[in-house]
N, C-alpha and C positions, 0 to 999 in steps of 0.2 A: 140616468144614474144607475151602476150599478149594484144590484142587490147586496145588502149584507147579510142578511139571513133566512135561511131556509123554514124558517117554523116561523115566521111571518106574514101576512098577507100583503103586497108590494105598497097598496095603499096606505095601508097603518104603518108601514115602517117609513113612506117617506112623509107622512103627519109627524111620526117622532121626530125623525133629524128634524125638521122642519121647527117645532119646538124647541127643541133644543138649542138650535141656531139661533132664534127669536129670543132665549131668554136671559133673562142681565146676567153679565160674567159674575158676578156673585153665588148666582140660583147656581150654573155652570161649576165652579169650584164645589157649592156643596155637596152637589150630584158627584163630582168625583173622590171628594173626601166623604161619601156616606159607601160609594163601590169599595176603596178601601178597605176600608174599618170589615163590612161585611167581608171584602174576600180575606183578610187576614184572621176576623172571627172563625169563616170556614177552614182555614187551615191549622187552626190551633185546634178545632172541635176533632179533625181529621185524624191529627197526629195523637189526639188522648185518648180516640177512639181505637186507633191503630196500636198502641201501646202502654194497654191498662197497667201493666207490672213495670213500668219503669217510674221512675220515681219523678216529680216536678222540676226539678234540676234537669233531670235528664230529656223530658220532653221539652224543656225550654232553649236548652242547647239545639235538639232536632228543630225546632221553629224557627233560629235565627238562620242554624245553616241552611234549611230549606227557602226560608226569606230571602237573605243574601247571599247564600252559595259561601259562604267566609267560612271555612274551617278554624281560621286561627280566630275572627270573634265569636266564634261560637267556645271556641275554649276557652279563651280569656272570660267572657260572660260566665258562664260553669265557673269560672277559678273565684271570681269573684262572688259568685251566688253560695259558692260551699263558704268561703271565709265568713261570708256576712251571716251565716246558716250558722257556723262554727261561734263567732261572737255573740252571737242571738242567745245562744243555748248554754255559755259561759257566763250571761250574765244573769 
């Protein structure tokens, strides 16, 4: 089989697929809905990191477009986050 990672030792990497392979599609799904969660946590920590002076509207538009590349929902999201910002603060 070959390698998938270089900061591996070949032994322990084919013990993990090996695991992995072995364990019930359930264990399976959580391992990849816990990768998720963490790479989107790192990307949201990124983007506030990368721009302390923008306002949280504004970094959450940069998230979605950098998530889904979507220009237009990333506006629509923004358009919708300022109204509910704007009603929030009217009532």
């Amino acid at each position: 089989m070959k390698l998938l990672s270089d900061d591996t030792h070949p032994e322990v990497e084919r013990l993990q697929i090996d695991l992995i392979r072995k364990a019930p599609v359930f264990r399976r799904l959580q391992m990849a809905v816990s990768l998720t969660k963490t790479t989107r946590w790192l990307s949201w920590q990124a983007i506030c990191k990368c721009n302390p002076d923008k306002t949280h509207e504004e970094r959450i538009r940069q998230y979605i477009l950098h998530l889904y590349g979507d220009e237009l929902l990333a506006e629509r999201i923004a358009g919708y986050l300022k109204k509910r910002k704007e009603s929030d603060d009217s009532a």
